[in-house]
C-alpha positions in Angstrom: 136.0 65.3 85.5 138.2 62.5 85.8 136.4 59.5 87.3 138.1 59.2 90.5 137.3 58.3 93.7 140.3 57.9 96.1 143.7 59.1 96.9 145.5 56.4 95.2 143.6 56.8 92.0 144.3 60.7 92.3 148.0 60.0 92.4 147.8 57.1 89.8 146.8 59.7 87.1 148.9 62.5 87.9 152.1 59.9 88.3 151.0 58.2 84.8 149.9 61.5 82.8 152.8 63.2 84.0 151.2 66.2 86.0 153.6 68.9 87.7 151.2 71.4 89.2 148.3 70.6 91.4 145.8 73.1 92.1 143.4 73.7 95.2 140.2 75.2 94.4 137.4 76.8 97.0 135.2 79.4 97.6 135.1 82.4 99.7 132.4 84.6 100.9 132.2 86.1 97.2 131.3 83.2 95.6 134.7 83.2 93.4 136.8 80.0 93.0 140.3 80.8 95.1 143.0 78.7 94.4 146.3 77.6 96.0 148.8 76.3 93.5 151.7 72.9 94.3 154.3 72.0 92.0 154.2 67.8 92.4 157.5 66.8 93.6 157.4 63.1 93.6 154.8 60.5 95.0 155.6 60.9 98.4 154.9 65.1 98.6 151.7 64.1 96.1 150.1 61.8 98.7 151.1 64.6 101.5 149.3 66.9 99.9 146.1 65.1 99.0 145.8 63.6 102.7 146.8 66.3 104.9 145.2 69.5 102.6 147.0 73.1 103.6 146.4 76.1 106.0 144.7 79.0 105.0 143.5 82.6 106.4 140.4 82.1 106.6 139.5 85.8 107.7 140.8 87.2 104.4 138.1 84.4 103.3 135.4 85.3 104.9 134.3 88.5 106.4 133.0 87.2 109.8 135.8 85.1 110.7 137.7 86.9 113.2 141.8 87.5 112.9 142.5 85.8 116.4 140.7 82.3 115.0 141.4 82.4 111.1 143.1 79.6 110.4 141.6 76.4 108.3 142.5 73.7 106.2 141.4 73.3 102.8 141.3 69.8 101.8 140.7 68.6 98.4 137.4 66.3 98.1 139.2 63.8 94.8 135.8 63.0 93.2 136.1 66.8 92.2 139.4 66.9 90.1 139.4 67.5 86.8 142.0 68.3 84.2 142.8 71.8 84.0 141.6 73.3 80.5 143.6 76.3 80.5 147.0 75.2 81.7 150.1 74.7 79.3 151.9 73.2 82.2 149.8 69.6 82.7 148.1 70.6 86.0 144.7 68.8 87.9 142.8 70.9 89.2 140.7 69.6 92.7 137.6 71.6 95.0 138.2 71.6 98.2 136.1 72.0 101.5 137.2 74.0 105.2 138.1 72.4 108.1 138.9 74.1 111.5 141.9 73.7 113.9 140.0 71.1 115.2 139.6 68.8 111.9 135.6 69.5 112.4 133.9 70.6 109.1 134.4 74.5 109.1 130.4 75.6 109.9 131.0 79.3 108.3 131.8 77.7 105.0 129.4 78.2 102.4 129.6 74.6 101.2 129.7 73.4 104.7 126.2 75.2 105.1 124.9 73.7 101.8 125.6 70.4 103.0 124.3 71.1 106.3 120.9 72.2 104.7 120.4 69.3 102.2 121.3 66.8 105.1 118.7 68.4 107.2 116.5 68.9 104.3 116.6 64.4 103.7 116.5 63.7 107.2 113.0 66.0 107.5 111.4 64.8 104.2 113.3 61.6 103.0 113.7 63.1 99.4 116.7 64.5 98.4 116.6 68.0 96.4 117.9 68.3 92.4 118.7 71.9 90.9 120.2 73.4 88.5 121.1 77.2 87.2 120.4 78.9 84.1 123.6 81.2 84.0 122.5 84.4 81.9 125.5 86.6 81.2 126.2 89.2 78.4 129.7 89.2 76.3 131.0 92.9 75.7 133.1 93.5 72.9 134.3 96.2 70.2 131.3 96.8 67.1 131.9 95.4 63.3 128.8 96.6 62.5 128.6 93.4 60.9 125.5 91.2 60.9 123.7 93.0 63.4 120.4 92.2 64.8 117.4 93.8 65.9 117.6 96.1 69.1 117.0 93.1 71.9 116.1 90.5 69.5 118.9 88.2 69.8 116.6 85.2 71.3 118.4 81.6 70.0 119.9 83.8 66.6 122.7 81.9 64.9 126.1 82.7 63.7 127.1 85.2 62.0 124.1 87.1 63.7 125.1 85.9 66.7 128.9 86.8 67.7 130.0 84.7 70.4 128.1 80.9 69.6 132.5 79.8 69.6 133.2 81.3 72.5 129.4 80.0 74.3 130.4 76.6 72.3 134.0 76.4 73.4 132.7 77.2 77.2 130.1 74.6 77.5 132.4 71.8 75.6 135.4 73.0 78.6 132.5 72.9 81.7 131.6 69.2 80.7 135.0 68.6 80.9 135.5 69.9 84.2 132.6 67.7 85.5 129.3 70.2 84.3 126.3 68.7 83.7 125.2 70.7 80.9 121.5 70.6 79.1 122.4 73.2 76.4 123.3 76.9 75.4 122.1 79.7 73.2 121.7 83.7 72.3 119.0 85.3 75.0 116.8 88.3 73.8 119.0 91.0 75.1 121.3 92.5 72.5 121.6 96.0 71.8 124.7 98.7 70.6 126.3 101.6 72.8 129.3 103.7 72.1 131.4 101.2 69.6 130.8 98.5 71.7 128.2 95.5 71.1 126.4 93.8 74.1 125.8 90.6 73.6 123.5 88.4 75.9 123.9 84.5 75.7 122.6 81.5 78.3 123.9 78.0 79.8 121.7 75.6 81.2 122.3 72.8 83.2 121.1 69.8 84.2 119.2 68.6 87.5 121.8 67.2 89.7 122.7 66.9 93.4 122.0 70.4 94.5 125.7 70.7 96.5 126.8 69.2 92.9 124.7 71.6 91.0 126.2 74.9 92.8 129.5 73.6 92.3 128.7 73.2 88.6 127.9 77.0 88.4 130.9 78.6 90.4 133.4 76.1 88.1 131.4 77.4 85.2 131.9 80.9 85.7 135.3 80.8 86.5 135.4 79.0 83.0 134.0 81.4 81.5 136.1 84.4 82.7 138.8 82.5 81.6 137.8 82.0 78.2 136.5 85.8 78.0 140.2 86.9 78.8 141.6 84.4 76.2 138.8 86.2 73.3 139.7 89.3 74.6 136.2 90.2 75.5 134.5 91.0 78.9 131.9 88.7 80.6 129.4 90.0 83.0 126.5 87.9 85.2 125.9 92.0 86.1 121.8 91.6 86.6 121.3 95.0 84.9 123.8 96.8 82.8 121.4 99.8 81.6 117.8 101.0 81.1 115.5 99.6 79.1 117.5 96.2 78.2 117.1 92.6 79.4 118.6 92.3 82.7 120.6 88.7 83.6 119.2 86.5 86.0 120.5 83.1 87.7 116.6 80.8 87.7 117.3 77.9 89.7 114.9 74.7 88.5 113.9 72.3 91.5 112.4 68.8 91.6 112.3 66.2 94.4 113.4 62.6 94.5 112.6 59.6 96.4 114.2 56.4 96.6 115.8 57.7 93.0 112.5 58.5 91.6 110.7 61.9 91.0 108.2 62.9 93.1 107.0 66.0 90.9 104.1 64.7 89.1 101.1 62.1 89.1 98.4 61.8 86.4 99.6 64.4 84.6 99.4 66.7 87.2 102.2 68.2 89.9 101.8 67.0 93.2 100.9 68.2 96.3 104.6 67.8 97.3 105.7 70.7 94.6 102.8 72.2 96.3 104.0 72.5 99.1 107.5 73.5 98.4 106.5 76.1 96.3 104.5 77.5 99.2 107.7 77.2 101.2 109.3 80.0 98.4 106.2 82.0 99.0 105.9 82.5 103.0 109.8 82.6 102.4 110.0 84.7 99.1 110.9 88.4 100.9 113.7 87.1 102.5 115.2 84.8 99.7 116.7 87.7 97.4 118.8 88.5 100.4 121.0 85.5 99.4 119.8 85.2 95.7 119.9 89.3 94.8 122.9 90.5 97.0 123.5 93.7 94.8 121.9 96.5 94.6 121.7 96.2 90.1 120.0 92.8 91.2 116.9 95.4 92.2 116.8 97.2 88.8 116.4 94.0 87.4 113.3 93.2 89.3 110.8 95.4 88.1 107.4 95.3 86.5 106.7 94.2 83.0 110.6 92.5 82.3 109.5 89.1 82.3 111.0 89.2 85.9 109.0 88.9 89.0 108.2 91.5 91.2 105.4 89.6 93.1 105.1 86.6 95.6 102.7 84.3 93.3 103.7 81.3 91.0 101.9 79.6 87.8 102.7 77.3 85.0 104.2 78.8 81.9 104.5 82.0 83.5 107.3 84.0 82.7 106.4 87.0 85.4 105.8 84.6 88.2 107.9 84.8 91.2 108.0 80.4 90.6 107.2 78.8 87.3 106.4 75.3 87.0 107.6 75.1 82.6 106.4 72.3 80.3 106.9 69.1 81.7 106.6 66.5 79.4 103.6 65.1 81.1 101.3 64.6 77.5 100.3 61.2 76.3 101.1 62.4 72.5 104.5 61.2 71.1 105.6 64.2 69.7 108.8 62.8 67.9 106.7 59.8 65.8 104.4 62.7 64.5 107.5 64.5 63.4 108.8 61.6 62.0 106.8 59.1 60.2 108.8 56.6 59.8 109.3 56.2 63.6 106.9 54.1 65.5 105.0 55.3 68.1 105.7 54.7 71.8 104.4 55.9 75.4 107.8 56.8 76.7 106.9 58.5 80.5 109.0 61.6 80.2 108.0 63.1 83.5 111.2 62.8 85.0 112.1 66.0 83.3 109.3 68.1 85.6 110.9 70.3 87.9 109.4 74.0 89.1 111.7 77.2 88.8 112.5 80.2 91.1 113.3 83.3 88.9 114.3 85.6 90.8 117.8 84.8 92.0 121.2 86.1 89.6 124.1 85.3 89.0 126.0 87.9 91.8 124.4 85.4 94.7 126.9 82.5 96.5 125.6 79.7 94.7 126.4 77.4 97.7 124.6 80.2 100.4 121.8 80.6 97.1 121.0 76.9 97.2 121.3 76.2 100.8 118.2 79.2 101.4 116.3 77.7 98.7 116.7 74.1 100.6 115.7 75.5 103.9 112.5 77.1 101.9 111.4 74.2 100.2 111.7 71.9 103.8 110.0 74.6 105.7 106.7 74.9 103.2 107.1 71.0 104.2 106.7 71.9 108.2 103.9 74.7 107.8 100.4 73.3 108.6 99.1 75.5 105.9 100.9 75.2 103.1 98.3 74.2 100.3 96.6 77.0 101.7 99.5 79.4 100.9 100.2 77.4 97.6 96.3 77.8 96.6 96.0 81.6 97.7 99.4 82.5 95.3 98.4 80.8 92.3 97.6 82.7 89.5 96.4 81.4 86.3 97.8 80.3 83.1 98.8 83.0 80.6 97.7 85.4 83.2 99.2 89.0 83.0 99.2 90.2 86.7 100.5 94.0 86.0 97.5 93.8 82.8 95.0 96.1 83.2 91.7 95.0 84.7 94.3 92.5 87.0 94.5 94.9 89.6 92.7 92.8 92.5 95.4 89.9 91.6 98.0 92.4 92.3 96.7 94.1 95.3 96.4 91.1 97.1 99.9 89.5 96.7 103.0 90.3 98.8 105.9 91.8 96.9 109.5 91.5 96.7 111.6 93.6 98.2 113.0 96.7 96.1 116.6 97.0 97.6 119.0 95.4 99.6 118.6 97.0 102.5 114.7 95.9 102.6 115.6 92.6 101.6 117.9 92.9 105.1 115.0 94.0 106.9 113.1 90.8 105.4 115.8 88.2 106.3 115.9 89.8 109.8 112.1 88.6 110.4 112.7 85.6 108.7 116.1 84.4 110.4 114.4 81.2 111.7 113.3 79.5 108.2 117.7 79.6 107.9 119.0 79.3 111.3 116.9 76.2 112.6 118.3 72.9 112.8 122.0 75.1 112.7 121.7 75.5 109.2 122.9 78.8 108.8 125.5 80.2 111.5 124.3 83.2 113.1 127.3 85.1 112.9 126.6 84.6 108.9 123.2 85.5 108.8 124.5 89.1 111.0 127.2 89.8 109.0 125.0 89.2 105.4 122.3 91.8 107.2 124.7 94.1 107.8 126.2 93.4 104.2 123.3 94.5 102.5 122.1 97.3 104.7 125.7 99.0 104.1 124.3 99.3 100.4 121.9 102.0 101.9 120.6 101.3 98.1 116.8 102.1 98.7 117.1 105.9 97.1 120.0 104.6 94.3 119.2 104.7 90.5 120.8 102.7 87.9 123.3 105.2 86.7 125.2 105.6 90.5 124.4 101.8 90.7 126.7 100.8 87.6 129.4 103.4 88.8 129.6 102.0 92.4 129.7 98.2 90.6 132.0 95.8 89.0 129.8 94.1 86.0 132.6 91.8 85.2 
């Protein structure tokens, strides 16, 4: 990211450093960055550019725009350019957001509606909302038989055992760059052998940001790291499932609340009745969310019982099966780094800052703008229902509680479960419009075509096999 905040400073650096291409970057209805290349001519054709942005077709775009009223601007938004990484030619790089022949915000833009919901979202609550994505992915590339490891074993292995720490290394070195805010990245559990090739599962996480900022930070990211897969001459894939019996890859988005810049999650050691409440917001709205986090059918095989994945509407702490977890957060009196180091003094440093709660259900083949902007209107609409630490205290299941265990059967009989295919997850979004629509969040035209999307899977008698035929898992 280059620091910059207005035009003239845009043009500044690409006058002093020099720059001859200039590159528009946005997002269309599948969640990929597009991108609409300028060769800088002089000053003059620069500042043209920046201020006036370009015409697009913004049918080909998005799905539910009809021909007869396709066109839009993309203008760039400057506080997004960064250098690009990739290009031999010196080129900047800039996001963009849709306009319509009107010069009023484009409302069927996925960005536009993620704006739309956090604006909403502050104006309801007076908190803004913080996210960020753990991006799960798996590297596929020819067997050395070299260094292997145990059949899905690969969780936080090192080089040599681990193949691709350069590539994960070089990718989250590049993001921060390009404006990431990353926490860190390692080798996940899943890692296993088939036909010559090696399958290799890795993880970035990010840090808690602005949550327009923090979907942003996952679609550069990926693009990133498609790039860098095609320079290693390996495949990447955010595919949820690739086969049977191996770790699937999911997207969890982490959540926490501020107020007046401080965090709201916790008190005495405890989270509030604010996460409470939000949380109970992803449970009355939990059937309908995977139809904008789990927009694949593979996102379904994924789901399932016993995967550390959830399959159930409940949430816990430190549960890896719940539907939400609320993690570790910091919120012990013990100074953990003085016992490990003696010569350190010990301090009472308030680390609770770092608490947030997590929704695990979401992957990587969701719109991160449409992904966030659903889990926005959730969280403000556990903060409208009259009941909501009712919900929260009827979903709750214990620590280190194994709800598919047996002997846990009552727990499981009484909660609500996910859906198991897109087309029910259409049918739950269809009774659930309002939670999105309200306040003219989500357009309905959007929320139609998604429905229609998803039911055109017809994916509730599908198994895995037909399901990796029918897909693209790059």
């Amino acid at each position: 990211m280059l620091n910059i905040h207005t035009r003239a400073e845009l043009v500044k650096y690409c006058l002093d450093n020099r720059i001859e291409i200039l590159n528009f970057r946005y997002c269309g209805w599948d969640g990929r960055l597009k991108t609409l290349n300028f060769v800088v001519q002089n000053e003059e054709h620069l500042n043209n550019i920046l201020e006036a942005g370009e015409r697009v077709d913004g049918s080909s775009l998005f799905p539910f725009v009809e021909a007869g009223k396709s066109d839009l601007y993309v203008v760039p938004r400057y506080r997004t350019a960064f250098r690009n990484p990739f290009s031999e030619i010196p080129a900047v790089d800039v996001l963009c957001s849709f306009f319509n022949r009107d010069g009023e915000p484009f409302e069927g833009s996925p960005q536009f509606v993620l704006s739309r919901a956090h604006d909403v979202f502050r104006s309801r609550t007076g908190m803004e909302m913080q996210t960020m994505g753990e991006l799960e992915y798996y590297v596929i590339a020819d067997d050395d038989g070299m260094y292997p490891i145990a059949d899905q074993k690969g969780y936080h292995e090192s080089a040599p055992f681990n193949k691709f720490e350069d590539l994960r290394v070089e990718a989250i070195r590049l993001i921060s760059k390009a404006g990431g805010k990353v926490k860190y990245a390692h080798s996940e559990v899943g890692n296993f052998r088939l036909d010559g090739k090696i399958y290799e599962q890795n993880e970035i996480e990010f840090l808690p940001v602005d949550i327009e900022d923090a979907a942003e930070q996952l679609i550069v990211a990926k693009w990133i790291m498609r790039k860098l897969a095609y320079k290693y001459g390996v495949t990447i894939t955010f595919a949820p499932k690739i086969t049977s019996g191996k770790a699937g890859s999911g997207m969890h988005v982490h959540c926490k609340f501020t107020k007046d810049g401080k965090n709201v999650m916790t008190a005495d050691g405890e989270i509030t009745d604010t996460v409470r409440k939000a949380i109970a917001g992803f449970m009355d709205a939990g059937t309908s969310l995977p139809a904008f986090g789990n927009p694949d059918p593979l996102s379904f095989m994924r789901l399932v019982p016993n995967q550390e994945a959830p399959t159930s509407l409940c949430w816990s702490h430190s549960n890896r099966s719940a539907l939400v977890r609320v993690p570790l957060g910091w919120t012990g009196s013990k100074d953990m780094a003085a016992f490990c180091n003696p010569d350190e003094e010990p301090r009472c440093r308030d680390f609770s800052d770092k608490a947030t709660f997590e929704w695990r259900a979401s992957d990587a083949t969701a719109n991160c703008y449409l992904l966030m902007a659903a889990l926005c209107c959730a969280a403000r609409h556990g903060f409208e229902m009259p009941d909501a630490l009712d919900i929260a205290a009827r979903t709750y299941v214990g620590l280190g509680v194994d709800i598919h265990a047996k002997g846990n059967a009552d727990i499981l009989e009484r909660l609500e479960q996910l859906p198991a295919s897109c087309s029910q997850a259409a049918d739950e979004l269809e009774k659930d419009r309002g939670i999105y629509t309200s306040e003219a969040v989500f357009p309905d035209a959007m929320i139609n075509y998604l429905i229609d999307s998803l039911r055109s899977y017809d994916d509730k008698e599908m198994n895995l096999d037909k399901l990796v035929m029918l897909g693209d898992i790059s």
